[in-house]
Structures are given as C-alpha cells and as structure tokens.
N, CA, C and O atoms as CSV, one atom per row, in Angstrom:
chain,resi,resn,atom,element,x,y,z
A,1,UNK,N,N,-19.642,58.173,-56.351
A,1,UNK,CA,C,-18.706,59.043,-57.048
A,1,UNK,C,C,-19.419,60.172,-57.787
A,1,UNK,O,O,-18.733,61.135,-58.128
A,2,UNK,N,N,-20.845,60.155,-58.097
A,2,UNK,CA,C,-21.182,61.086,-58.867
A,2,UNK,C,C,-21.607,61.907,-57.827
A,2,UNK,O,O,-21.717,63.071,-58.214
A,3,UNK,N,N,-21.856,61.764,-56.789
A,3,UNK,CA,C,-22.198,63.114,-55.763
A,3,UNK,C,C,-20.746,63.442,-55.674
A,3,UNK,O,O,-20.775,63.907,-54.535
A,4,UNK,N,N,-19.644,63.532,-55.992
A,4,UNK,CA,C,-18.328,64.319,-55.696
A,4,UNK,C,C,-18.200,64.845,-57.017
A,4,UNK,O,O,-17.570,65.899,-57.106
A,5,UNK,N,N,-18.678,64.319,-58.106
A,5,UNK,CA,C,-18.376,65.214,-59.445
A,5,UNK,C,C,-19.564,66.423,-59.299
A,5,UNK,O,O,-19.451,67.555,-59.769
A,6,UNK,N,N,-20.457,66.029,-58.713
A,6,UNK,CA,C,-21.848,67.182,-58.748
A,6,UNK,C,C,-21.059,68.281,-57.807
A,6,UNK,O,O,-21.023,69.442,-58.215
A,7,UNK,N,N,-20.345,67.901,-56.397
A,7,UNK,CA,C,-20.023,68.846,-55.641
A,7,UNK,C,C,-18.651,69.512,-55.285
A,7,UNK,O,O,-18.165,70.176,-54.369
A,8,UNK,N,N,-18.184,68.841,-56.825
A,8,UNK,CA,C,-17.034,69.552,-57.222
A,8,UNK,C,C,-17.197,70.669,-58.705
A,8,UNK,O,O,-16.652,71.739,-58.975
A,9,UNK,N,N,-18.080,69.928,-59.345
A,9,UNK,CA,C,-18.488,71.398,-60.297
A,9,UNK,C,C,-19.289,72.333,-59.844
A,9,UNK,O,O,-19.290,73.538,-60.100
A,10,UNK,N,N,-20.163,71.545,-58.965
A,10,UNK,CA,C,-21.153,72.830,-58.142
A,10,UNK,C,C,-19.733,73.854,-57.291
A,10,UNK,O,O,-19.552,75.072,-57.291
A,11,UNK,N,N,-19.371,73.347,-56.997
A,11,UNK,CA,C,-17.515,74.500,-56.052
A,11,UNK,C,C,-17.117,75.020,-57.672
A,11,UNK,O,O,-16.790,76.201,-57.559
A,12,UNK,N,N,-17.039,74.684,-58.830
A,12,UNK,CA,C,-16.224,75.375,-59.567
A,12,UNK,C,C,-17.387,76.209,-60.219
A,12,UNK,O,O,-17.004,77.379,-60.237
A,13,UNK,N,N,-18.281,76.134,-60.604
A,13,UNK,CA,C,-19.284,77.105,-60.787
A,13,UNK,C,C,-19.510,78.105,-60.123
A,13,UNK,O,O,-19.754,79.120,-60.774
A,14,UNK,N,N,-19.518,78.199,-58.767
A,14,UNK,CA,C,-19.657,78.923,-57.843
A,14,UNK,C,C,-18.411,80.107,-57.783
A,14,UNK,O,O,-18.601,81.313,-57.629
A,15,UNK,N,N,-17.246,79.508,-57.929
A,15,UNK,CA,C,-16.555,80.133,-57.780
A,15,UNK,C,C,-15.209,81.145,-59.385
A,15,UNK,O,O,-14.223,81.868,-59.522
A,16,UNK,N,N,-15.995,80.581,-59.938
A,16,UNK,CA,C,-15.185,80.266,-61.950
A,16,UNK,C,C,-15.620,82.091,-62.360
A,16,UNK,O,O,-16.725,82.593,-62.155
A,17,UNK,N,N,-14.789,82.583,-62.775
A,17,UNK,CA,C,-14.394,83.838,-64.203
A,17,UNK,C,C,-13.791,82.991,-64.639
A,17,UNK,O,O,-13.151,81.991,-64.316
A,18,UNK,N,N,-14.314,83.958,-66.047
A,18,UNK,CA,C,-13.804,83.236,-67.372
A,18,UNK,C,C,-12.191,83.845,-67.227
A,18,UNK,O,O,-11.384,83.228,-67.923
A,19,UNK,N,N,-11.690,84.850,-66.502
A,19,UNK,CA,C,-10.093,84.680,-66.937
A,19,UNK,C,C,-9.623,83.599,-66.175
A,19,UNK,O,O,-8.393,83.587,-66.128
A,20,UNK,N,N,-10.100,82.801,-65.638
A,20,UNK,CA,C,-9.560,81.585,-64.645
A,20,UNK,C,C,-9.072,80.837,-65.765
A,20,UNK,O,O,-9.242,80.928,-66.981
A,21,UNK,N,N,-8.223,79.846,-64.797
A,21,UNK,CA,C,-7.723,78.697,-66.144
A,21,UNK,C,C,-7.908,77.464,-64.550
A,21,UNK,O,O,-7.539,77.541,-63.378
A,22,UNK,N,N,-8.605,76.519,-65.296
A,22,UNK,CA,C,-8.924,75.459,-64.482
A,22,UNK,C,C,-7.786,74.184,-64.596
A,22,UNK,O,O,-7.667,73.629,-65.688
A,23,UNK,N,N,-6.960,73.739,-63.442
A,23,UNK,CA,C,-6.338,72.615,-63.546
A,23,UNK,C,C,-6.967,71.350,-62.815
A,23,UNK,O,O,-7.119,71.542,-61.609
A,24,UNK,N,N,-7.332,70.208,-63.233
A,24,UNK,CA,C,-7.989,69.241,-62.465
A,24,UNK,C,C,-6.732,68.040,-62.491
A,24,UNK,O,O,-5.973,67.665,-63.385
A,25,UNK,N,N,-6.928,67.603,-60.925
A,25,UNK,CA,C,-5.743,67.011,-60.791
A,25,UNK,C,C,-6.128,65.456,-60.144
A,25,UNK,O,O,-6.873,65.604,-59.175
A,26,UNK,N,N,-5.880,64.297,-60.365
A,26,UNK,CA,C,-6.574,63.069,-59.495
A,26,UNK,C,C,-5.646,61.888,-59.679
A,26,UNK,O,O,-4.870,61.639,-60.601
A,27,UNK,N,N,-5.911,61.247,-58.611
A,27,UNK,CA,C,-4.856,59.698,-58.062
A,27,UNK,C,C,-6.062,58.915,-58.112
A,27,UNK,O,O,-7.174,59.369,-57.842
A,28,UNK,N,N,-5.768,57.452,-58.545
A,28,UNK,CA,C,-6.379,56.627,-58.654
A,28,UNK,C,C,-8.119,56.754,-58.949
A,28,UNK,O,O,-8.464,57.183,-60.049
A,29,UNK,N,N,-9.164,56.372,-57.946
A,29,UNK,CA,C,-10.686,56.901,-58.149
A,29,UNK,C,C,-10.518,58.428,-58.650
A,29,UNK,O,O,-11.213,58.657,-59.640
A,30,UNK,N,N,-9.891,59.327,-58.277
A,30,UNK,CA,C,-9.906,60.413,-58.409
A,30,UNK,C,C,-9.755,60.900,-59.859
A,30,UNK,O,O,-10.423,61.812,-60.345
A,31,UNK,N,N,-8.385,59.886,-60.780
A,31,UNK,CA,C,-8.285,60.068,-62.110
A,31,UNK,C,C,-9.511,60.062,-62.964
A,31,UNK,O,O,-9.719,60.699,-63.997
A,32,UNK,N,N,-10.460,59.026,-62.185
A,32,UNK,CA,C,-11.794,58.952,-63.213
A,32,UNK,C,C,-12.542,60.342,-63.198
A,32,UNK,O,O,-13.090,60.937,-64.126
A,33,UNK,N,N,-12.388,60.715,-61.740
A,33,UNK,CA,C,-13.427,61.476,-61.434
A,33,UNK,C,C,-12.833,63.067,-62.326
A,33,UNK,O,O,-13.708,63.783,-62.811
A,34,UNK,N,N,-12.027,63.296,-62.401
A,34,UNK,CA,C,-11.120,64.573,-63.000
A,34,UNK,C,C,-11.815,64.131,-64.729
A,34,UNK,O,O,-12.131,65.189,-65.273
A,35,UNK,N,N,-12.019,63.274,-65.376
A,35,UNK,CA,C,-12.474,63.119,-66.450
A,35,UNK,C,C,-13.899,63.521,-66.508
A,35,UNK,O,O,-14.405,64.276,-67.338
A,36,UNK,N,N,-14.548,62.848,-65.404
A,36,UNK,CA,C,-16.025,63.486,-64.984
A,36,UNK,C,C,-16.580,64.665,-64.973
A,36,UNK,O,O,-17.668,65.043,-65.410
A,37,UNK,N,N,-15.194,65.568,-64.088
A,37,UNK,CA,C,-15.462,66.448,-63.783
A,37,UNK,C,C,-15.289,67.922,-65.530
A,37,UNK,O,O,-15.817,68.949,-65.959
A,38,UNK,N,N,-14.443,67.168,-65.773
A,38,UNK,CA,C,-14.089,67.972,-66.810
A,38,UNK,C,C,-15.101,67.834,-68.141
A,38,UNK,O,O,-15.370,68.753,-68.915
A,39,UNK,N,N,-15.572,66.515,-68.209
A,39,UNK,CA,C,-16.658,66.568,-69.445
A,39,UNK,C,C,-17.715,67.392,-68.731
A,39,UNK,O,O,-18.260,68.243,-69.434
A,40,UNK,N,N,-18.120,67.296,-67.427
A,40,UNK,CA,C,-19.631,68.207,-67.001
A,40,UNK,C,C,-19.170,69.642,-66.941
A,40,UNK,O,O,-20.037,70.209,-66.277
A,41,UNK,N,N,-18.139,70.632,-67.335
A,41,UNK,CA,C,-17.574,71.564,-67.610
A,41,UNK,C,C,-17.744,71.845,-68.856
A,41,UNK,O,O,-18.258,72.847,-69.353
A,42,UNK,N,N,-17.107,70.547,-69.557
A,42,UNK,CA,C,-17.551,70.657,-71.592
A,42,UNK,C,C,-19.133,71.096,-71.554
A,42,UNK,O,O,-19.458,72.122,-72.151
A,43,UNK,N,N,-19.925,70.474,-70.992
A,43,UNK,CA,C,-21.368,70.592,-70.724
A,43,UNK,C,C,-22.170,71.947,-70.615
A,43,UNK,O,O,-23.278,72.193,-71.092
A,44,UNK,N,N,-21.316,72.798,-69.845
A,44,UNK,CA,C,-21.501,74.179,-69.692
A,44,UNK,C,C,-20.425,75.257,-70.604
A,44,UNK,O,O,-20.385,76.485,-70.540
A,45,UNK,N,N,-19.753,74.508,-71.289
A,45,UNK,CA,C,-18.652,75.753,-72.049
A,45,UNK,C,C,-17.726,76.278,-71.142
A,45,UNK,O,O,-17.453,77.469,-71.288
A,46,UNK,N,N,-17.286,75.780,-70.411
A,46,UNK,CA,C,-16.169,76.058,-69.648
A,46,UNK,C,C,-14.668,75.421,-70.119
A,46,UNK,O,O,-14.547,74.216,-70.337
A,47,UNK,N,N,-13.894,76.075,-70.208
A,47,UNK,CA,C,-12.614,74.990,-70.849
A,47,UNK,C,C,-11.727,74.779,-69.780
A,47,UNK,O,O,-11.687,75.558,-68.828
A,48,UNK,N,N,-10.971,73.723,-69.871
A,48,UNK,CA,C,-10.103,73.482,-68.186
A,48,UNK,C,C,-8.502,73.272,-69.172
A,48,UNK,O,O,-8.283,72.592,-70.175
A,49,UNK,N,N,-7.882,73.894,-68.617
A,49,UNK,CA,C,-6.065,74.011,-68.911
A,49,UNK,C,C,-5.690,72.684,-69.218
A,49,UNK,O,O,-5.390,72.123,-70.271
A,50,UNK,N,N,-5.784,72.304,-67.994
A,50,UNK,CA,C,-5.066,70.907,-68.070
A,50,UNK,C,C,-5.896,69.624,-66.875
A,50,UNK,O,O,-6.483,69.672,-65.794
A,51,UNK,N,N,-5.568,68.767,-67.680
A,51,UNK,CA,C,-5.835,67.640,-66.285
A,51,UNK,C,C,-4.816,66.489,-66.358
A,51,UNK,O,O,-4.265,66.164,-67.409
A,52,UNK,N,N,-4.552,65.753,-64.892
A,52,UNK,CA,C,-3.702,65.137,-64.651
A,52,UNK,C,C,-3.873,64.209,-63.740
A,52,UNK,O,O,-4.142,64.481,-62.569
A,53,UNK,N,N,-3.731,63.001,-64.199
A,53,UNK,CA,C,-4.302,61.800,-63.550
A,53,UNK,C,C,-3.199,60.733,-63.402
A,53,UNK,O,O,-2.646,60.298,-64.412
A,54,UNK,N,N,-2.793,60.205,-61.897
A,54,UNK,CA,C,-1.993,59.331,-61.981
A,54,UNK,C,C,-2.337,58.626,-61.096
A,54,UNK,O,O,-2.773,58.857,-59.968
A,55,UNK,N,N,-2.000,57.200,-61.972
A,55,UNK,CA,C,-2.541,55.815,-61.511
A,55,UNK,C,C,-4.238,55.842,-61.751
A,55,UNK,O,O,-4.922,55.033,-61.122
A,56,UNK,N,N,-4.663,56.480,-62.370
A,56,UNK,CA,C,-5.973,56.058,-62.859
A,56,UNK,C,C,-6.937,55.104,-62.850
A,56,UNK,O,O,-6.686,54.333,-63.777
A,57,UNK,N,N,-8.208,54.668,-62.095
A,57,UNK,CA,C,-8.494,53.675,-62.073
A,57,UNK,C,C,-10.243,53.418,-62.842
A,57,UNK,O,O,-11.018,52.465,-62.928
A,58,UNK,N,N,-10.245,55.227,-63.390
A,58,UNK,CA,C,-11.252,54.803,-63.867
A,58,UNK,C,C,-11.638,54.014,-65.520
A,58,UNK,O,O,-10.722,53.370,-66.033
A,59,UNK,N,N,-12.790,54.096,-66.161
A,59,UNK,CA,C,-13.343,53.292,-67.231
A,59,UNK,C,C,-13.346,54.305,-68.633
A,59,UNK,O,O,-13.581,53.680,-69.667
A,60,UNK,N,N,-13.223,55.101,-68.723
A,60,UNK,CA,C,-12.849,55.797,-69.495
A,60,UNK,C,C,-12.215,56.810,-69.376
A,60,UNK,O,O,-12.799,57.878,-69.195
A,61,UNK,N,N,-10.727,56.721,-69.454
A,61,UNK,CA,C,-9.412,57.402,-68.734
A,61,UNK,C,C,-8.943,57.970,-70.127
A,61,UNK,O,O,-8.319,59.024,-70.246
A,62,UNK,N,N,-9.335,57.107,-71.215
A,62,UNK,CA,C,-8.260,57.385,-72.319
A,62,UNK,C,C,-8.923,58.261,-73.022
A,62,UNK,O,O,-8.106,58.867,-73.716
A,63,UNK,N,N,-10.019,58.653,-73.205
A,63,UNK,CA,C,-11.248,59.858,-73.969
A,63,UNK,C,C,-11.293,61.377,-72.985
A,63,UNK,O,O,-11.998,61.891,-72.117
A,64,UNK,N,N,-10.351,61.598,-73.579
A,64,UNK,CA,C,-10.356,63.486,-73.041
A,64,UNK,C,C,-11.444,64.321,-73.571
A,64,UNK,O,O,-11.626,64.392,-74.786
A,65,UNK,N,N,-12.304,65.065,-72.585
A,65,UNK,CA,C,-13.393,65.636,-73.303
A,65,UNK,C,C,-12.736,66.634,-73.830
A,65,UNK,O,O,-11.778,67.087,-73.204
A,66,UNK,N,N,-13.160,67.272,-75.272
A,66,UNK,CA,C,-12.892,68.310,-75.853
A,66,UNK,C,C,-12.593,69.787,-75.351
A,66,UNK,O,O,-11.756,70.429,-75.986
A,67,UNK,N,N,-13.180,70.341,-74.319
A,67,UNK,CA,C,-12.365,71.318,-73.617
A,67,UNK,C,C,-11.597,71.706,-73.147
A,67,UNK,O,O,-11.370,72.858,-72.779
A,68,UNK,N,N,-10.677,70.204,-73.020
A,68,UNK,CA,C,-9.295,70.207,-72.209
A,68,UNK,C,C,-8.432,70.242,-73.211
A,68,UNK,O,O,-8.633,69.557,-74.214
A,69,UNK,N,N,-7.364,71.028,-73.092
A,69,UNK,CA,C,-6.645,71.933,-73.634
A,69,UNK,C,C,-4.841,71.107,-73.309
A,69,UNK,O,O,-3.812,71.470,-73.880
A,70,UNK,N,N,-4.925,70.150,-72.421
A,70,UNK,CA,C,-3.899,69.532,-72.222
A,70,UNK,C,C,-4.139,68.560,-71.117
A,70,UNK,O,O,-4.641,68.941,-70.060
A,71,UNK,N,N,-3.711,67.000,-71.374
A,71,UNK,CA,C,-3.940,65.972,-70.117
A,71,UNK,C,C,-2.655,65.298,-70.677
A,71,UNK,O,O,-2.004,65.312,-71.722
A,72,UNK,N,N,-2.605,64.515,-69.079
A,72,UNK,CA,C,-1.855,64.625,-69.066
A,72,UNK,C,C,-2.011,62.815,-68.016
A,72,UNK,O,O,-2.215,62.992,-66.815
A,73,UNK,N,N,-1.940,61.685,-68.358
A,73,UNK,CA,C,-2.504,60.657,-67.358
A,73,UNK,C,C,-1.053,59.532,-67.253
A,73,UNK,O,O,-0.737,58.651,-68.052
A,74,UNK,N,N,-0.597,59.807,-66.407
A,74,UNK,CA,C,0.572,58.651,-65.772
A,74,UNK,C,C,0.212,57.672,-65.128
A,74,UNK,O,O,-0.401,58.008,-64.115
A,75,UNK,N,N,0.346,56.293,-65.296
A,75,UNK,CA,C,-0.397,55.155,-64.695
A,75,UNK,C,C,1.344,54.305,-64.538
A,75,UNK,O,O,2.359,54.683,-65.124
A,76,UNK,N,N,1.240,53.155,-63.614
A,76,UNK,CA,C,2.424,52.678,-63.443
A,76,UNK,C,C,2.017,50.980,-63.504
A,76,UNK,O,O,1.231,50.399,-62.755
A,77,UNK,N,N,2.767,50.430,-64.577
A,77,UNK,CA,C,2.034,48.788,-64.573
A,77,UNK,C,C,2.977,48.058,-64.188
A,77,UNK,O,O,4.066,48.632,-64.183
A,78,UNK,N,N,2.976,46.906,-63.830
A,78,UNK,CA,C,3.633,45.831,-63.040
A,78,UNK,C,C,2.959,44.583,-63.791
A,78,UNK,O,O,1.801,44.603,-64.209
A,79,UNK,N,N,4.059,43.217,-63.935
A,79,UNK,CA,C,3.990,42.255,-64.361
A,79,UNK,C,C,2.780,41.301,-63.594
A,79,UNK,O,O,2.342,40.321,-64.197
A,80,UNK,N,N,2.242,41.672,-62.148
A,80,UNK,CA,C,1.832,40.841,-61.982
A,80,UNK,C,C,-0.020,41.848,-61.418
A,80,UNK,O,O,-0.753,41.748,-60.434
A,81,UNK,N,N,-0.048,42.531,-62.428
A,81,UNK,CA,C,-1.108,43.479,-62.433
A,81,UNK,C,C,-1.810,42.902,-63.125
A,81,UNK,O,O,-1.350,42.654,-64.240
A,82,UNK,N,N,-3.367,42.371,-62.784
A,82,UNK,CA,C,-4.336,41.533,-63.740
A,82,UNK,C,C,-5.204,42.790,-64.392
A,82,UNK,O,O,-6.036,42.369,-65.195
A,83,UNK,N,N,-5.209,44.241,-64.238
A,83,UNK,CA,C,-6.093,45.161,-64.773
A,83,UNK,C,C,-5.688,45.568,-65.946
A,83,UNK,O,O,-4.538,45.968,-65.769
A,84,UNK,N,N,-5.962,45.687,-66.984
A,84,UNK,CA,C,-5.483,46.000,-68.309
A,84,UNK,C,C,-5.642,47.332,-68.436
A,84,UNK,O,O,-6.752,47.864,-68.418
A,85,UNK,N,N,-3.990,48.282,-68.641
A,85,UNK,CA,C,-4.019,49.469,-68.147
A,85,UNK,C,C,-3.818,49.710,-70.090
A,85,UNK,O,O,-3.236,49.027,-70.932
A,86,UNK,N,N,-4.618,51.009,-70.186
A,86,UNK,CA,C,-4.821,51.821,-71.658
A,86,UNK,C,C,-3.151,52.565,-72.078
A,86,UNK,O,O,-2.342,53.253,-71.455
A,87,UNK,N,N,-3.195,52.178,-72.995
A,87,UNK,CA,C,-2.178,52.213,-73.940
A,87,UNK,C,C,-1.629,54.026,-73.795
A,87,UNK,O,O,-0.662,54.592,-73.286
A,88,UNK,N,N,-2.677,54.398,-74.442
A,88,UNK,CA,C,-2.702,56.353,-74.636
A,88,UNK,C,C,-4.190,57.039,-74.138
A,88,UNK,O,O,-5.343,56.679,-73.902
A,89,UNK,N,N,-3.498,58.067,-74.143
A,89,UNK,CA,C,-4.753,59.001,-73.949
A,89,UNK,C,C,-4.966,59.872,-74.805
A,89,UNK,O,O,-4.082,60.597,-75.263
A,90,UNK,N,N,-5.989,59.905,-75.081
A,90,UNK,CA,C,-6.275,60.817,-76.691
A,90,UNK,C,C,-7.584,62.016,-75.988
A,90,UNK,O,O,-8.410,61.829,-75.095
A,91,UNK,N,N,-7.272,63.371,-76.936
A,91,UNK,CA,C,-7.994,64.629,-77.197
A,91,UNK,C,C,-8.639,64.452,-77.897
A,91,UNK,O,O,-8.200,64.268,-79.033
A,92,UNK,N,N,-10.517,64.382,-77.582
A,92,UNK,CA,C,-10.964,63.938,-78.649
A,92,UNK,C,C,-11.906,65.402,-78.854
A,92,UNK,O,O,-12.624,65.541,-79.844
C-alpha cells in the first residue's frame, strides 16, 4: 500500500497549482490510503478540500491530518461484524 500512496502523491505533485483544490476519495483499503495520501501532502504544505472515505478499512481512519479542510468518512456496521468500527472522525 505504500507504493500507491508514493505513486499517487508523486501524480499529484506532478501535476498540482496552488489554485487547485484537491478532493481525495476511497472505498474500503482505499479509505486508509486517502488518509495516507493526504497526511504526505500535510508533509509538503499542500492543503486538500476534502476527503471521503466509505467503508474504511484502514487503522487510523478517525485522525484527519490538519490540511484537510473537510472529511468526510461513511462506514456501514452490521450486528454480526467482529471489526470494531470508530465512533467519529475528528480534524486534528
């Protein structure tokens, strides 16, 4: 997974002005990776609009890196789901 966060900021670097507004969008593995992707953005001073993650499956889903400006994470739980799905998602 971390060679897709490297060669998805390496694509947004490549291609990023600052009048851009970045939306990162991800389903399941992907929800983690949109968190990934967006703290290695915090990393460089880039700020991203929004991100949006549904059904989320990664490990720290609920810690929004500080550049994001709006998230946004929909997960769907079921009674007979043994994964303990996070309460909220917080802007930290």
């Amino acid at each position: 997974l971390s060679n897709n966060v490297s060669s998805i900021v390496a694509f947004i670097l490549g291609v990023y002005r600052p009048t851009d507004r970045i939306f990162l969008v991800g389903h399941s593995a992907g929800g983690g990776i949109v968190n990934d992707v967006a703290d290695s953005l915090a990393q460089k001073k880039i700020p991203v609009s929004m991100t949006v993650q549904i059904d989320s499956v990664g490990l720290s889903d609920t810690i929004v890196p500080g550049n994001v400006a709006r998230a946004f994470n929909y997960y769907y739980t079921f009674p007979s789901c043994p994964i303990p799905v996070p309460v909220e998602t917080s802007i930290v």
